[in-house]
Rosetta silent file (secondary structure, phi, psi, omega in degrees, C-alpha in Angstrom):
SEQUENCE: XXXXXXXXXXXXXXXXXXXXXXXXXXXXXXXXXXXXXXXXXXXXXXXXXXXXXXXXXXXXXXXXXXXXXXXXXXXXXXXXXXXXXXXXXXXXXXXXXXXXXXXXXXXXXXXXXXXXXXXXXX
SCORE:     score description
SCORE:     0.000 S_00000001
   1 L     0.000  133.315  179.338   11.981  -12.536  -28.144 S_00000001
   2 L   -53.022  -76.636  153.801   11.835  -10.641  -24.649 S_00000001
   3 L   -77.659  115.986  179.041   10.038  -13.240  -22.234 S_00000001
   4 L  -109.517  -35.859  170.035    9.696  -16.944  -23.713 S_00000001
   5 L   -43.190  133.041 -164.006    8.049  -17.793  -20.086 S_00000001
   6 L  -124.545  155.314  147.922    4.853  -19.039  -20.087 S_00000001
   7 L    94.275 -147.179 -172.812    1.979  -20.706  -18.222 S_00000001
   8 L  -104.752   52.418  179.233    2.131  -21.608  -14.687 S_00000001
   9 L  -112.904  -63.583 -163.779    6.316  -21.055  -14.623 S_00000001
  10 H   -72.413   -6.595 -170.079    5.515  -17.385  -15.519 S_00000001
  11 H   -95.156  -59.719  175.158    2.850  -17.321  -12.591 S_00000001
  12 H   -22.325  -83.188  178.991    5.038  -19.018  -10.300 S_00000001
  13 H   -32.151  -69.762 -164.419    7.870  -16.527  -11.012 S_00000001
  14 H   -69.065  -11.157  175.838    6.058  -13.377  -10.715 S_00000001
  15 H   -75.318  -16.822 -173.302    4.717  -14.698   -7.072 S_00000001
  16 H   -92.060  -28.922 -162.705    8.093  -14.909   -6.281 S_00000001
  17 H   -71.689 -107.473 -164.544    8.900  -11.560   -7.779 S_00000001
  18 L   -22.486  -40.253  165.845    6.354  -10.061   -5.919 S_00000001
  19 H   -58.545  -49.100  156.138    7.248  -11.857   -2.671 S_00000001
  20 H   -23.446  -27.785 -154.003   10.672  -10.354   -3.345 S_00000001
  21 H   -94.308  -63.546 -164.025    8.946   -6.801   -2.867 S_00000001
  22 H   -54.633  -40.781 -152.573    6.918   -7.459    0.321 S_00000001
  23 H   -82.742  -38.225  176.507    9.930   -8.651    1.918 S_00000001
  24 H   -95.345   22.866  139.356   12.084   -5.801    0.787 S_00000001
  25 H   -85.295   -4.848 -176.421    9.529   -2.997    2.034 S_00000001
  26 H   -81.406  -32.224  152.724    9.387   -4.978    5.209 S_00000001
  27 L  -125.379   38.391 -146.453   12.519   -4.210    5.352 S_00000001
  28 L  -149.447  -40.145 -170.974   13.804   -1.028    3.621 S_00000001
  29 L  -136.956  111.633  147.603   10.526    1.452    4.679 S_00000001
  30 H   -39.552  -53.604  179.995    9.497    2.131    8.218 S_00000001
  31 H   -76.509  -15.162  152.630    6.433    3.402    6.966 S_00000001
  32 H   -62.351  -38.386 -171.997    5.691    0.378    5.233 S_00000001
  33 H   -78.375  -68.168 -178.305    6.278   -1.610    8.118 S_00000001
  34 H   -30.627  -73.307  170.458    4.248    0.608   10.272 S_00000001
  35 H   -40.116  -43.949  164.211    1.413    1.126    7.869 S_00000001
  36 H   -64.637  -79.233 -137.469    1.146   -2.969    7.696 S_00000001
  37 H   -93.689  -27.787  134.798    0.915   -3.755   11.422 S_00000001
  38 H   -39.625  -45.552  179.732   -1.810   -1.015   11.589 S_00000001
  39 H   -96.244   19.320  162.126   -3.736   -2.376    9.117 S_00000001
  40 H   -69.345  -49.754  167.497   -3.198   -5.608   10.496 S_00000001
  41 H   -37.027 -100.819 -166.048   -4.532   -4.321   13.581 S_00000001
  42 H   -28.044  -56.499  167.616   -7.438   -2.802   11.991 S_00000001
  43 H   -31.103  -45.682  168.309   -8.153   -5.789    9.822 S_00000001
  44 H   -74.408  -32.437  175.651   -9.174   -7.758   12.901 S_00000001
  45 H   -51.651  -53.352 -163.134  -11.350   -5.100   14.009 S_00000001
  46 H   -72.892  -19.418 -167.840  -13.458   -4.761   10.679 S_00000001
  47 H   -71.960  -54.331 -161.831  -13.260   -8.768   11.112 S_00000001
  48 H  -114.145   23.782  143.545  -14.856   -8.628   14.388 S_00000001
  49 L   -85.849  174.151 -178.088  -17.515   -5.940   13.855 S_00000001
  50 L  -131.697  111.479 -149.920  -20.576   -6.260   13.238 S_00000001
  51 L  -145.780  131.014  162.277  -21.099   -4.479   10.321 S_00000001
  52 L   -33.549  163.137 -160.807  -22.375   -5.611    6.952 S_00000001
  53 L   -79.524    6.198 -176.716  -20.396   -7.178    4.299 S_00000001
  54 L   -90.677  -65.815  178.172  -20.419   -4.214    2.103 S_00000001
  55 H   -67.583  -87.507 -172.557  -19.007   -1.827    4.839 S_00000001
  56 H   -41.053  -13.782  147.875  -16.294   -4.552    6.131 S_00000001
  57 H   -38.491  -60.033 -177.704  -15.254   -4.403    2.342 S_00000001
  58 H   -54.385  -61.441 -177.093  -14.685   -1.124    2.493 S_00000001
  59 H  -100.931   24.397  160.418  -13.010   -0.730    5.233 S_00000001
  60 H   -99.845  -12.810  143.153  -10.241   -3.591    4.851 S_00000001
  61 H   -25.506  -71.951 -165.186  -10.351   -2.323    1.413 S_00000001
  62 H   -78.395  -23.460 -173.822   -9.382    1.293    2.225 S_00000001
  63 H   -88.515  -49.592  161.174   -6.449   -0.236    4.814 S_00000001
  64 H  -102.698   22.897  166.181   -5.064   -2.080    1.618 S_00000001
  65 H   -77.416  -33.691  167.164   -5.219    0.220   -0.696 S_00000001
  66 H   -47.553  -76.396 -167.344   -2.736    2.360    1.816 S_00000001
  67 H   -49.957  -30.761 -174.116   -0.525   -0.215    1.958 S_00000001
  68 H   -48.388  -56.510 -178.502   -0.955   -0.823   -1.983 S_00000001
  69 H   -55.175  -33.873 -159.279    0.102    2.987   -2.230 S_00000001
  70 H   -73.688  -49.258  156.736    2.811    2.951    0.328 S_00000001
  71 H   -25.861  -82.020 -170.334    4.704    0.063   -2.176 S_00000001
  72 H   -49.196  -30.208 -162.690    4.454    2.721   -4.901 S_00000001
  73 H   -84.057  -81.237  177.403    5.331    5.524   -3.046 S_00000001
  74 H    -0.420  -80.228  152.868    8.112    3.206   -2.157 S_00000001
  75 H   -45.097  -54.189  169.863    9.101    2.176   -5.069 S_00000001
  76 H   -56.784  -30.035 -174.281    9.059    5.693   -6.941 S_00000001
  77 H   -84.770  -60.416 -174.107   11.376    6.799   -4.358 S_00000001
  78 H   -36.667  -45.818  165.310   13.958    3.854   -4.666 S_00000001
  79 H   -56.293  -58.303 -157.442   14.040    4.711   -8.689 S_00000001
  80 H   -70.675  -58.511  167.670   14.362    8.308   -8.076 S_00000001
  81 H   -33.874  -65.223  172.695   17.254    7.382   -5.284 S_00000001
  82 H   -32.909  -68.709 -148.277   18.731    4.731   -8.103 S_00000001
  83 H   -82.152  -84.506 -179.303   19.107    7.411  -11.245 S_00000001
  84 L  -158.848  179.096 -174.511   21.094    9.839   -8.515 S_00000001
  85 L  -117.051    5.685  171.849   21.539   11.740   -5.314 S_00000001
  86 L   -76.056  144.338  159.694   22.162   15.192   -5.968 S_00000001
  87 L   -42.539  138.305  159.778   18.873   17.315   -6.239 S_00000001
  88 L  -150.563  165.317 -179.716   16.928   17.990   -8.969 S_00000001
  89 H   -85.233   -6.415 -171.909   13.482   19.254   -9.091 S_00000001
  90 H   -71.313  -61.032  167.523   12.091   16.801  -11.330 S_00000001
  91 H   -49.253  -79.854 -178.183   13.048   14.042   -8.474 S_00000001
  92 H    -5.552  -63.887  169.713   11.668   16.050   -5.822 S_00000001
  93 H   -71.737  -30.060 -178.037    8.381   16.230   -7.659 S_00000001
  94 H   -58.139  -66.471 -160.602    8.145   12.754   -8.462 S_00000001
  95 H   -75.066   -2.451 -171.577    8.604   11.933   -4.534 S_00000001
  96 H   -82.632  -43.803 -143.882    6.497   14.570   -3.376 S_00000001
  97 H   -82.286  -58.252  164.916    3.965   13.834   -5.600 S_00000001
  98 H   -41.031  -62.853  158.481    4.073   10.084   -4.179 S_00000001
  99 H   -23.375  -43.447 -159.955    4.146   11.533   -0.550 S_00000001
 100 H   -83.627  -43.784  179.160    0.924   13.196   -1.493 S_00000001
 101 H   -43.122  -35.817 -147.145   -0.840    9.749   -2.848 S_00000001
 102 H   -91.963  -81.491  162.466    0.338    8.001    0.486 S_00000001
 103 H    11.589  -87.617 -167.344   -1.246   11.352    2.195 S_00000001
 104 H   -69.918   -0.015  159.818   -4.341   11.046    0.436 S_00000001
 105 H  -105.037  -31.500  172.582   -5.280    7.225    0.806 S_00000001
 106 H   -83.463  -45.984 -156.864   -4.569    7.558    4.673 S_00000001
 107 H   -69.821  -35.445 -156.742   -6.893   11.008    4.402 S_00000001
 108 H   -84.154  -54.356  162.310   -9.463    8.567    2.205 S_00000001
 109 H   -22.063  -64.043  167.861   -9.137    5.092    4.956 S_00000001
 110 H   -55.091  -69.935  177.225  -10.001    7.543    7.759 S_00000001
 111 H   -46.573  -45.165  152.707  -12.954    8.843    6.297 S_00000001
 112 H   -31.791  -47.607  173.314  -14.196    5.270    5.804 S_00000001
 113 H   -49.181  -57.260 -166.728  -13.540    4.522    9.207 S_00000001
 114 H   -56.629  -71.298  155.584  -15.084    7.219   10.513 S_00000001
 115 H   -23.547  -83.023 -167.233  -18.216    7.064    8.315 S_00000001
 116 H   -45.791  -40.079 -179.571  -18.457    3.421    8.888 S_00000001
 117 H   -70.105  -30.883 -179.848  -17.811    3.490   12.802 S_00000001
 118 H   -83.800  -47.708  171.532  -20.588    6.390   12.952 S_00000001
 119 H   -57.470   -9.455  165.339  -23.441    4.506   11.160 S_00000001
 120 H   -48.396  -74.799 -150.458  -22.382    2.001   13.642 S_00000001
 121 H  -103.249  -42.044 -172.787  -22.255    3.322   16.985 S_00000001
 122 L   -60.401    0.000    0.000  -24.701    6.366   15.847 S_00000001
């Protein structure tokens, strides 16, 4: 049998796993680290607006779903890195492709902002 862990052992374990991750994008990707102490930033902002609970969803939402991405993006590259370091295009696309998700979660975060900050202030 594959896993025999069960219960709160296996919960335990995967918190640990997972701590494991955070610490080594914290310290393996710049852009992880960056992207976190923005949306740390930011987080206190939507904390201390005064903006419905709907909207501050959204946009502490939209800051960790970046960060969410930025892991994966992460990740995909560390695998791609792992299997070798000569080119290939298949690796390329896989990180590009990641690149574009990170891209495109920062493009979606901003519009929230933006939206949200204009029904604000407007």
């Amino acid at each position: 049998m594959a896993n025999q862990i069960t219960g709160m052992t296996r919960i335990i374990k995967a918190v640990g796993y997972s701590y494991k991750g955070l610490i080594a994008a914290w310290r393996n990707e710049a852009a992880f680290r960056q992207e976190l102490v923005v949306a740390v930033v930011a987080i206190v902002l939507a904390i201390w607006l005064d903006v419905g609970a709907i909207a501050r969803i959204l946009l502490i939402g939209s800051l960790v779903l970046v960060v969410i991405i930025e892991i994966i993006n992460s990740a995909i590259e560390a695998i791609v890195d792992r299997v070798g370091t000569e080119y290939h295009e298949l690796s390329g696309r896989s990180k590009d492709m990641a690149s574009a998700a990170v891209f495109l979660t920062i493009l979606l975060a901003l519009f929230v902002w933006i939206s949200v900050l204009w029904d604000h202030f407007a």
